[in-house]
ZADO-1210 file (C-alpha; in nm, 4 decimals, padded with zeros to 6 digits):
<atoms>
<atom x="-01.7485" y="-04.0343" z="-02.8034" code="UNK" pos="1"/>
<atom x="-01.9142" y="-03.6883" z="-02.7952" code="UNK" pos="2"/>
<atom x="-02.2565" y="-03.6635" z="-02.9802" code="UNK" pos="3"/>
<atom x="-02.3009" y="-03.4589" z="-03.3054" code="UNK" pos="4"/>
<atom x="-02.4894" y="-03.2171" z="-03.0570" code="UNK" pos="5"/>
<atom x="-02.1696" y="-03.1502" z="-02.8088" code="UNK" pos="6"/>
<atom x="-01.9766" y="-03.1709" z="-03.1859" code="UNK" pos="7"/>
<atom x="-02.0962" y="-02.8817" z="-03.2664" code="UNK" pos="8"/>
<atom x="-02.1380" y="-02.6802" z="-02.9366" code="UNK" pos="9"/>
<atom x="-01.7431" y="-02.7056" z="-02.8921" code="UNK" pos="10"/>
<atom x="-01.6622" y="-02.4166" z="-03.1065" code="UNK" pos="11"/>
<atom x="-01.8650" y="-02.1147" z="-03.2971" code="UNK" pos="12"/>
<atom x="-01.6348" y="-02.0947" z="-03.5853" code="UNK" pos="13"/>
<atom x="-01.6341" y="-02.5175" z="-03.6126" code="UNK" pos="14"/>
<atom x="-01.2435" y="-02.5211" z="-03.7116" code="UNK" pos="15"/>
<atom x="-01.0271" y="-02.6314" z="-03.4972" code="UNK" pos="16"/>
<atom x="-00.9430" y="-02.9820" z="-03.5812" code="UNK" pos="17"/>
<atom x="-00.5799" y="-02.9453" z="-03.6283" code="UNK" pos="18"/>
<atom x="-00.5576" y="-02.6645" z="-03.3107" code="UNK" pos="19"/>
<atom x="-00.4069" y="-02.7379" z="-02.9762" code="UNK" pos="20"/>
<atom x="-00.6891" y="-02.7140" z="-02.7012" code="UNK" pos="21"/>
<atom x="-00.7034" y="-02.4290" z="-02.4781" code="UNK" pos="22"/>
<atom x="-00.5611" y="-02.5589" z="-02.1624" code="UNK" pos="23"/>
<atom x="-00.1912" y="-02.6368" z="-02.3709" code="UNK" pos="24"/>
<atom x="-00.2323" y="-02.2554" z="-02.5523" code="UNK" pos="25"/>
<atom x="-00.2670" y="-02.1060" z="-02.2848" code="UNK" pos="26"/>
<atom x="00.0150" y="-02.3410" z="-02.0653" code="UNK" pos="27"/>
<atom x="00.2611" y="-02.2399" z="-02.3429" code="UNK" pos="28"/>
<atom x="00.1587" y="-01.8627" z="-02.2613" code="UNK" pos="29"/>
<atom x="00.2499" y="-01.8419" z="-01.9266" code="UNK" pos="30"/>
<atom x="00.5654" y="-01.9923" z="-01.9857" code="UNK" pos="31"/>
<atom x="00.6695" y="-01.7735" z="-02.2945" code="UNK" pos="32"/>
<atom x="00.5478" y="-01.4778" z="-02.0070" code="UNK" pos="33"/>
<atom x="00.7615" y="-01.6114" z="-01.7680" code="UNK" pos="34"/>
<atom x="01.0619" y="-01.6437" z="-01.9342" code="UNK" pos="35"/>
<atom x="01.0110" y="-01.2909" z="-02.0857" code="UNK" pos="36"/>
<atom x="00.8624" y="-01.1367" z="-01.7460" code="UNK" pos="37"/>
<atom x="01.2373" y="-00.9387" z="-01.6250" code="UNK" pos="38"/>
<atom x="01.2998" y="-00.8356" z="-01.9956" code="UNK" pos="39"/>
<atom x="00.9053" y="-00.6676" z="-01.9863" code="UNK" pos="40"/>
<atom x="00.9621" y="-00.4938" z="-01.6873" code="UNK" pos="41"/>
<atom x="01.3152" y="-00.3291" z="-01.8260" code="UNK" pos="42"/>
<atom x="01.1209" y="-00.2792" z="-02.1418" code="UNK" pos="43"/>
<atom x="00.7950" y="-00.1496" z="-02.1377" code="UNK" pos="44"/>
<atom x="00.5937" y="00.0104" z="-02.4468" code="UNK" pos="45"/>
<atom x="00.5523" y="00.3499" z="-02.4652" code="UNK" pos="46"/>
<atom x="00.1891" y="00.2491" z="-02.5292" code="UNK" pos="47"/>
<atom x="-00.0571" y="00.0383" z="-02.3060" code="UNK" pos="48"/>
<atom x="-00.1864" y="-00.1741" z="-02.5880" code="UNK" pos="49"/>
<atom x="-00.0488" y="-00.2774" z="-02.8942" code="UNK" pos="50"/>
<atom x="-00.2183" y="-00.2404" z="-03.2182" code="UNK" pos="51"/>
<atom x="-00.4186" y="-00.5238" z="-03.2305" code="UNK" pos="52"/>
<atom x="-00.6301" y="-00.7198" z="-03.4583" code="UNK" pos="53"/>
<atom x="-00.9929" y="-00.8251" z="-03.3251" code="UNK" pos="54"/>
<atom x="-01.2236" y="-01.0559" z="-03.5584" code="UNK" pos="55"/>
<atom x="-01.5746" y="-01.0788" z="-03.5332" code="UNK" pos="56"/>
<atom x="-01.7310" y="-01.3624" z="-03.7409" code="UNK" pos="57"/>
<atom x="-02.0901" y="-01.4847" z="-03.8640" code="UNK" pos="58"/>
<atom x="-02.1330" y="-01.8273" z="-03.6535" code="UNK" pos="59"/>
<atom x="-01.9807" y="-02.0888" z="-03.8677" code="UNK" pos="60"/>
<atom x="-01.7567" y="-01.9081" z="-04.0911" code="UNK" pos="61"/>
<atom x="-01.4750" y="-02.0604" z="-04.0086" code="UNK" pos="62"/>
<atom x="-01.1622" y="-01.7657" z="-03.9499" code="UNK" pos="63"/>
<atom x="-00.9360" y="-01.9572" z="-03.7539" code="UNK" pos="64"/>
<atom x="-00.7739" y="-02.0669" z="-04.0395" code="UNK" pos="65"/>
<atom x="-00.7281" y="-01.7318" z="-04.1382" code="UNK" pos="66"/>
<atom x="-00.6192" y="-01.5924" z="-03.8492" code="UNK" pos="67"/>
<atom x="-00.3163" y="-01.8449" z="-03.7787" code="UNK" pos="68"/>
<atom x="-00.2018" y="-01.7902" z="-04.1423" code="UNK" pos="69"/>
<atom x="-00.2431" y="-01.3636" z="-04.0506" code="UNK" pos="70"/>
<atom x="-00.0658" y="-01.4626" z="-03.6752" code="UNK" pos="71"/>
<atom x="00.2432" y="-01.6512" z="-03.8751" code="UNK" pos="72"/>
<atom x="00.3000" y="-01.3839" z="-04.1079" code="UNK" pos="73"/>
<atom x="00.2799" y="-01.0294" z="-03.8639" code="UNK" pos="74"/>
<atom x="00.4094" y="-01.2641" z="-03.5598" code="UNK" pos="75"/>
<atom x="00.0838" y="-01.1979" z="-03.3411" code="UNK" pos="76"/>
<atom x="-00.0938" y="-01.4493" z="-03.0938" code="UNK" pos="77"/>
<atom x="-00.4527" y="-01.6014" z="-03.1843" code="UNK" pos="78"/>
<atom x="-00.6577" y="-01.5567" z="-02.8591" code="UNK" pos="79"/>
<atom x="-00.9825" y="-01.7153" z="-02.9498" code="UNK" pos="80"/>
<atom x="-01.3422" y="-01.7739" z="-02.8395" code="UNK" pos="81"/>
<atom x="-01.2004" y="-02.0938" z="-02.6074" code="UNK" pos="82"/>
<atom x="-00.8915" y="-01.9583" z="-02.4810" code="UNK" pos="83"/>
<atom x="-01.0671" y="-01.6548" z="-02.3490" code="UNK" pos="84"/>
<atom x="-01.3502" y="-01.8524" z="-02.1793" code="UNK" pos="85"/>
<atom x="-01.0948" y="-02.1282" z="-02.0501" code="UNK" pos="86"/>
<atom x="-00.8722" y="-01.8407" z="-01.8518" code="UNK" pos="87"/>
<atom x="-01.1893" y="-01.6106" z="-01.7453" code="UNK" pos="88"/>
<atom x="-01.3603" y="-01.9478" z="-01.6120" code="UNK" pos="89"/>
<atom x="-01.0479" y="-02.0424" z="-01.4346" code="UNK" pos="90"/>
<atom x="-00.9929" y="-01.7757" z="-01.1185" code="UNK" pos="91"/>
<atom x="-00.6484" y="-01.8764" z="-01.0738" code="UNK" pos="92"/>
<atom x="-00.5837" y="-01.8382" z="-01.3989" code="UNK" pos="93"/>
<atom x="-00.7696" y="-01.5381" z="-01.4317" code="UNK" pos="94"/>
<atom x="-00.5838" y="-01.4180" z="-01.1562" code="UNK" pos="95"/>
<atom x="-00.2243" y="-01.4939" z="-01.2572" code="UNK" pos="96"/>
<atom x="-00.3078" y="-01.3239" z="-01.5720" code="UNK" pos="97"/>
<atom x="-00.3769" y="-01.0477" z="-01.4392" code="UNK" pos="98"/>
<atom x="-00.0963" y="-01.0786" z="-01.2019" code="UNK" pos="99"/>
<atom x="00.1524" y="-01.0517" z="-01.4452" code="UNK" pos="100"/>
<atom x="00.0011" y="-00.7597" z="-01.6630" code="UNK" pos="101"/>
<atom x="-00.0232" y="-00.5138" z="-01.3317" code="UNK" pos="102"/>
<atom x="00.3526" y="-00.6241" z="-01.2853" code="UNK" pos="103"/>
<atom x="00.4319" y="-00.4122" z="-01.5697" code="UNK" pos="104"/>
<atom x="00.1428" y="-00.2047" z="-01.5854" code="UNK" pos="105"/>
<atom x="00.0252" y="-00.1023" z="-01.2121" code="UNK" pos="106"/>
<atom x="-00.3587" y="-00.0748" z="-01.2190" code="UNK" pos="107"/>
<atom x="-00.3904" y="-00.0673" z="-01.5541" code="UNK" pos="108"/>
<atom x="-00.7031" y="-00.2917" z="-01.5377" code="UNK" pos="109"/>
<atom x="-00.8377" y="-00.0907" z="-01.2382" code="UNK" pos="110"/>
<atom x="-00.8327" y="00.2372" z="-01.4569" code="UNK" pos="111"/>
<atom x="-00.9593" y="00.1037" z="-01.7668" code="UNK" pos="112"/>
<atom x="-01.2514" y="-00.0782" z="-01.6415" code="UNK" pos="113"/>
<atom x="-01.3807" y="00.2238" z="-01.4602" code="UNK" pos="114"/>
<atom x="-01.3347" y="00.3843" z="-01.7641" code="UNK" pos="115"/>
<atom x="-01.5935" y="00.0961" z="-01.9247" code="UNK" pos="116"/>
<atom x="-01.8065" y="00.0950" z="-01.6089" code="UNK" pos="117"/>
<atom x="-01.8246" y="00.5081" z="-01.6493" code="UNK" pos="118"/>
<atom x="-01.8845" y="00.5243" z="-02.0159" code="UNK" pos="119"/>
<atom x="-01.9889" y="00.1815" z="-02.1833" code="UNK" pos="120"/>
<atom x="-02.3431" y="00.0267" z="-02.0617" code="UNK" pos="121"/>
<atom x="-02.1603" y="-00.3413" z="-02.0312" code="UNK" pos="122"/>
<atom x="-02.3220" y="-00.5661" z="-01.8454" code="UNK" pos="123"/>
<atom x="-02.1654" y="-00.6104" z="-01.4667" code="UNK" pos="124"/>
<atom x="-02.1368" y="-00.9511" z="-01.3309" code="UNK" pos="125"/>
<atom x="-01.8153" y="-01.1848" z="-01.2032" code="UNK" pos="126"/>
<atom x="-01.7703" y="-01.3575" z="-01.5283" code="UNK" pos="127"/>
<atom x="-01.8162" y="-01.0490" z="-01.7679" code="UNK" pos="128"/>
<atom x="-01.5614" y="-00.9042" z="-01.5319" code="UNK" pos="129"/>
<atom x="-01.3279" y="-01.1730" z="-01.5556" code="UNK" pos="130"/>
<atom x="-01.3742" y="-01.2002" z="-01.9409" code="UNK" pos="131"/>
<atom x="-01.2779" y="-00.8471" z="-01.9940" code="UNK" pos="132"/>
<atom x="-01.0234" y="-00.8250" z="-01.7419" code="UNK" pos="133"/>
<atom x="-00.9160" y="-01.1605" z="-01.9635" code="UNK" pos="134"/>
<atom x="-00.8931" y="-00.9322" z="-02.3054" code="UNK" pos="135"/>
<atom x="-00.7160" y="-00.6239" z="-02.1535" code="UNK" pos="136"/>
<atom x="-00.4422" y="-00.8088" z="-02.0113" code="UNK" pos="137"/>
<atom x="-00.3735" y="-01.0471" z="-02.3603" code="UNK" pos="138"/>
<atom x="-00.4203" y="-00.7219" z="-02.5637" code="UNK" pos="139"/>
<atom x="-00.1335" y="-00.5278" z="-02.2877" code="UNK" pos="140"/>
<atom x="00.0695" y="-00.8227" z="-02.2621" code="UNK" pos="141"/>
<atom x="00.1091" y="-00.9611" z="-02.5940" code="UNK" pos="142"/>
<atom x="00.0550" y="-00.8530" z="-02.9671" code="UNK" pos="143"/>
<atom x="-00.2795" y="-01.0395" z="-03.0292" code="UNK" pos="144"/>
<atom x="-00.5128" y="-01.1648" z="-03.2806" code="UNK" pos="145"/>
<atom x="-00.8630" y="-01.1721" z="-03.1477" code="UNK" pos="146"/>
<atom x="-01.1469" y="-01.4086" z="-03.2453" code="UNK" pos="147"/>
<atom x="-01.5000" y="-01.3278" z="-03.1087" code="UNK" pos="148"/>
<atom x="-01.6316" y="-01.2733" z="-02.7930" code="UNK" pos="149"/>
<atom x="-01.6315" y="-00.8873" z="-02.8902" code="UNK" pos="150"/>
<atom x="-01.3120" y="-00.7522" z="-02.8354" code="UNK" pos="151"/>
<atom x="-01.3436" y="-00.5036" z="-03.0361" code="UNK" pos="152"/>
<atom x="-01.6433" y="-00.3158" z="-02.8179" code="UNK" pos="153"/>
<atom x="-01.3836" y="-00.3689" z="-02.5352" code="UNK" pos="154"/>
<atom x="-01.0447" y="-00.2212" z="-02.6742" code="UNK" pos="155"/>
<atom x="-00.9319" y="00.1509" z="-02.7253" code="UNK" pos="156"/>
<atom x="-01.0836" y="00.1959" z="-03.0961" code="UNK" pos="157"/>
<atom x="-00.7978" y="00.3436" z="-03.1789" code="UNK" pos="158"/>
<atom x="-00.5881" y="00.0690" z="-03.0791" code="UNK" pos="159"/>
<atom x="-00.7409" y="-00.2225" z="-03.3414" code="UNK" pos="160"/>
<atom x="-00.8232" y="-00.2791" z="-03.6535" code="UNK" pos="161"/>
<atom x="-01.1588" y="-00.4468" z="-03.6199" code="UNK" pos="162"/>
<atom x="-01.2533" y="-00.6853" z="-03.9127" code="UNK" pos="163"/>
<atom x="-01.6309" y="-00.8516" z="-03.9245" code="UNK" pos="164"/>
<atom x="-01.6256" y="-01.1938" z="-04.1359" code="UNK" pos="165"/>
<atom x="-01.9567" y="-01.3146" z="-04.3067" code="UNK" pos="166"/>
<atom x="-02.1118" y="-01.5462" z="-04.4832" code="UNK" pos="167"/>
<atom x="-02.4444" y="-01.6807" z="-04.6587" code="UNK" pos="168"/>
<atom x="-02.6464" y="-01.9262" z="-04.5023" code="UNK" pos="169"/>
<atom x="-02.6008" y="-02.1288" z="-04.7525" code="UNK" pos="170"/>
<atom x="-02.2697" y="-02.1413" z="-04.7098" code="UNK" pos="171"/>
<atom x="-02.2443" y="-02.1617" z="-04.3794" code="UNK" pos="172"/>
<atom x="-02.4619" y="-02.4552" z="-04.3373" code="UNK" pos="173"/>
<atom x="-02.3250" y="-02.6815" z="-04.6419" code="UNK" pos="174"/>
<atom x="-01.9763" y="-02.6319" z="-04.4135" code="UNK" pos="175"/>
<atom x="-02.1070" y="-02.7374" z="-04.0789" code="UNK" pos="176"/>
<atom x="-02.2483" y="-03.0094" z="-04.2482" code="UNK" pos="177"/>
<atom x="-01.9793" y="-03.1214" z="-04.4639" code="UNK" pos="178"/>
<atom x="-01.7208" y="-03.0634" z="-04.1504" code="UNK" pos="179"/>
<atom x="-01.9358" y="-03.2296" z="-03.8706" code="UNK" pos="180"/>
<atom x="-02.0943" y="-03.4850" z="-04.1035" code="UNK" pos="181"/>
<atom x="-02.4843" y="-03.4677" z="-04.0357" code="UNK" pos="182"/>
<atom x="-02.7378" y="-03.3396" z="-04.3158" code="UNK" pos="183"/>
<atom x="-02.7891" y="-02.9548" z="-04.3979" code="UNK" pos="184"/>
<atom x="-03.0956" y="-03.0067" z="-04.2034" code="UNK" pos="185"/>
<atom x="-02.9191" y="-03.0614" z="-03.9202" code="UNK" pos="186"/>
<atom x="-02.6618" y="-02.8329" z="-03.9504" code="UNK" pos="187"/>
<atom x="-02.9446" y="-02.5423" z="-04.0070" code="UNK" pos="188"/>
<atom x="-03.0875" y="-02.6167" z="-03.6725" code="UNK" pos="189"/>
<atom x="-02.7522" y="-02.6291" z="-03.5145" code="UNK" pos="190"/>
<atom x="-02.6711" y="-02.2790" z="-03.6691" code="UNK" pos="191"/>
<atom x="-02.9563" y="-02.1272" z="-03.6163" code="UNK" pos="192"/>
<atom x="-02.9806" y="-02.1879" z="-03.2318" code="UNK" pos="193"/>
<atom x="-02.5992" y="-02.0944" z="-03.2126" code="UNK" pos="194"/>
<atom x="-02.6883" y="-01.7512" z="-03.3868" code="UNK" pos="195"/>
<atom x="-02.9311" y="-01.6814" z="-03.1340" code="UNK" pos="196"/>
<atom x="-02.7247" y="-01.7838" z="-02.8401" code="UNK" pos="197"/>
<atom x="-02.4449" y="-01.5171" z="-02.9805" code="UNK" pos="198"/>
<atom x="-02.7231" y="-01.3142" z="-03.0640" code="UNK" pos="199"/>
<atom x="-02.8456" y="-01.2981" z="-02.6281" code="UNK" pos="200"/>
<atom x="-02.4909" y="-01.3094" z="-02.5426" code="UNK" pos="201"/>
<atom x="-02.4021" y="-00.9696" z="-02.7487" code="UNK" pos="202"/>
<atom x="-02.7611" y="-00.8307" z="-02.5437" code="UNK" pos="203"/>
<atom x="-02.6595" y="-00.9372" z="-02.2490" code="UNK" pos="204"/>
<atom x="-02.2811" y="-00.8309" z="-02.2482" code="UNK" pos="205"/>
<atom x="-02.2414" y="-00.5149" z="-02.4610" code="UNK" pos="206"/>
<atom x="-02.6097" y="-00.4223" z="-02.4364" code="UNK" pos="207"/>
<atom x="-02.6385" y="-00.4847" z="-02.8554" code="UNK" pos="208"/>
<atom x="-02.9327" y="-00.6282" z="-03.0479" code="UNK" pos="209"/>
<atom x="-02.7846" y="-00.6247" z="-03.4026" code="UNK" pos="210"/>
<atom x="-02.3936" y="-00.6027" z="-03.5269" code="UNK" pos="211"/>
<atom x="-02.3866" y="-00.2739" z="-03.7294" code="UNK" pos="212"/>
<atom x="-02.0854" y="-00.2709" z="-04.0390" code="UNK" pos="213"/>
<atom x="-02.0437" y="00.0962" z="-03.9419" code="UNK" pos="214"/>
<atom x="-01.8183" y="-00.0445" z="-03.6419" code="UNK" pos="215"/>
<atom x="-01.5360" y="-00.2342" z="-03.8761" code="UNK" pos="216"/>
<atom x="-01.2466" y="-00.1206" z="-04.0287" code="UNK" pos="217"/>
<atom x="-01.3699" y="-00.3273" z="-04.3359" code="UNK" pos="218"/>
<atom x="-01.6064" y="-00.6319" z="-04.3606" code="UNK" pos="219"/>
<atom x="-01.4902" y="-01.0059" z="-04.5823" code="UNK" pos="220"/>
<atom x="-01.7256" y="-01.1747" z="-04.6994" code="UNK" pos="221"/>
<atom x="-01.5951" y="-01.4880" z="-04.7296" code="UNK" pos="222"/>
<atom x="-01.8443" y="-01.6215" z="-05.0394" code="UNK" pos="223"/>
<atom x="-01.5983" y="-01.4521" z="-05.2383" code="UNK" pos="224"/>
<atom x="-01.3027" y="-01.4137" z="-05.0351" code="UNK" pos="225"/>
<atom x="-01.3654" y="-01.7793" z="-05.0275" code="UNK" pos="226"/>
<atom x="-00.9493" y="-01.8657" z="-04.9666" code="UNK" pos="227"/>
<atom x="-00.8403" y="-01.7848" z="-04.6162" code="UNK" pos="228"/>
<atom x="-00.4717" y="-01.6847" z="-04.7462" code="UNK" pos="229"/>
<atom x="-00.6697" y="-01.4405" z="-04.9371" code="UNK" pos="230"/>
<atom x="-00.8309" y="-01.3247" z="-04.6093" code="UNK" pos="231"/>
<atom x="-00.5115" y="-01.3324" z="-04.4291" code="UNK" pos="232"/>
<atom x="-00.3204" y="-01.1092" z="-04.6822" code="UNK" pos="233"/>
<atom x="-00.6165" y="-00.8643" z="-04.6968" code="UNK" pos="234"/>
<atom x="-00.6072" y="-00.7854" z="-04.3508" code="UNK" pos="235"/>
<atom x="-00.2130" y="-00.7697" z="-04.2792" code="UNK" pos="236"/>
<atom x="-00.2264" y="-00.5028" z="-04.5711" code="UNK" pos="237"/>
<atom x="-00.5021" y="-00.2936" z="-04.4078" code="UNK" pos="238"/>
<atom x="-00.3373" y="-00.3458" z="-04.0606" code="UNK" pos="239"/>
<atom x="-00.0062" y="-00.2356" z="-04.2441" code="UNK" pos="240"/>
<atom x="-00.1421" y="00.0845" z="-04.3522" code="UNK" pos="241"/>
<atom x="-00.3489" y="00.2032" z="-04.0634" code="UNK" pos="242"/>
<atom x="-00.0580" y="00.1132" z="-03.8235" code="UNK" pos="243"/>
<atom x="00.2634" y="00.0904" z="-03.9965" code="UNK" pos="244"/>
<atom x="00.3857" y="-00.1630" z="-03.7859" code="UNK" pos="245"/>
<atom x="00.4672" y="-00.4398" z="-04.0038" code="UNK" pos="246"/>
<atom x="00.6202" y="-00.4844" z="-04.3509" code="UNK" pos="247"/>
<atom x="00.3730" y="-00.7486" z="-04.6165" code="UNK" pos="248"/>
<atom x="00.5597" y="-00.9837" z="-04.8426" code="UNK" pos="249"/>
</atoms>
C-alpha cells in the first residue's frame, strides 16, 4: 500500500482516480497510430501542428477533469504530466514516437529544435531533449490537449491556445486533503514542497522564475469557475473563436 507521501507525489493535479495509467494511454496510442499510419502518410496537414490546447495549472487544482470533458466534446487527446514523463523516460518509446512523426514529417523535430536551441535559452540535457522531442511529436501527430510540463513555452505560439488554471491556497489545500485524506496540515506541507519542486523545474527547463499571466490566452480561476463543465465550455468557446476549427453545442 503506497504511503500518503508517494499518495501524493503520483500526480501534480491529484485527479486521476478514475484515469487509465500511463503505460495503457499511451499502449492505446500507438495502436490508434498504427492503424492510421498509411492513411497519415496519403494525408498529411497542410500545417505541421494542429491548433492545440496546452494547460498550465496551480499545483493541486485539479484540470484533468476538465480537460477530458473539453477532449470529449472538440475530439482532442489529453497528454498529461504522466504520459509525457512515461514516453520521454522510456527511449524506446521515445524513439518509436518519434519514429512515426518523421514518417510523415521528415526532420521535423531536427528543424524545430534547432530552432529552440537557436532562439529559446531551454535548458540542454538527454531528458529535456527527450521531453520536448515527446511534445512536438503528440502536438504533429495528433490533435492534443496538454496538461503541464510547459507546453506552451515549447509550441509555435501561434499554434495554441494557452490557458493558466489557478486557485487559492485555501482551496487548494482543503482538496488535497479532502481527496488524499490527511489533515490540511498535511496537505499544506505536501503543496508547498510540490510548488517549489515545479517552481526549480520551470528554472531549470525554460530558464523561468515566476509564471507571468501576460503569456495566456486567458487565465480560470477555478474559486469561481468552481464546475469543471464550466471550465470545459469556456475554453472550447475561446478555442472556437481564435481557431475556427470546431463548432460548440
Amino acid at each position: 500500500m503506497k504511503s500518503k507521501n508517494e499518495q501524493t507525489r503520483c500526480v501534480p493535479g491529484f485527479l486521476r482516480k478514475t484515469r487509465p495509467n500511463a503505460a495503457v494511454t499511451v499502449h492505446n496510442y500507438f495502436r490508434e497510430w498504427e492503424k492510421r499510419h498509411l492513411n497519415l502518410k496519403r494525408k498529411r496537414s497542410k500545417h505541421k501542428f494542429e491548433p492545440a490546447i496546452c494547460f498550465s495549472r496551480q499545483i493541486g487544482v485539479g484540470v484533468l477533469e476538465t480537460a477530458d470533458i473539453l477532449a470529449k466534446n472538440i475530439g482532442y487527446r489529453v497528454i498529461d504530466r504522466e504520459i509525457l514523463e512515461h514516453i520521454a523516460k522510456n527511449k524506446k518509446l521515445s524513439e518509436k514516437t518519434v519514429e512515426f512523426l518523421n514518417e510523415q514529417y521528415p526532420d521535423i523535430i531536427t528543424e524545430y529544435l534547432s530552432w529552440i536551441v537557436g532562439e529559446k535559452a531551454f535548458a540542454k540535457s538527454e531528458s529535456i531533449n527527450a521531453l520536448f522531442k515527446t511534445i512536438l511529436s503528440f502536438a504533429t501527430l495528433e490533435p492534443s490537449i496538454f496538461v503541464g510540463r510547459g507546453a506552451y513555452l515549447l509550441l509555435p505560439r501561434e499554434r495554441i491556445l494557452a490557458v493558466r488554471f489557478i486557485a487559492s491556497d485555501e482551496l487548494r489545500i482543503k482538496r488535497l486533503a479532502k481527496l488524499l485524506n490527511m489533515t490540511e496540515k498535511e496537505a499544506a506541507k505536501n503543496l508547498d514542497q510540490a510548488d517549489k519542486e515545479q517552481r526549480l523545474f520551470f528554472k531549470h527547463v525554460y530558464g523561468k522564475k515566476s509564471t507571468i499571466p501576460d503569456e495566456f490566452d486567458m487565465v480560470i480561476n477555478l474559486d469561481y469557475i468552481h464546475k469543471p463543465r464550466w471550465a470545459a465550455e469556456i475554453v472550447a468557446q475561446a478555442f472556437k473563436e481564435k481557431f475556427d476549427k470546431i463548432s460548440v453545442d
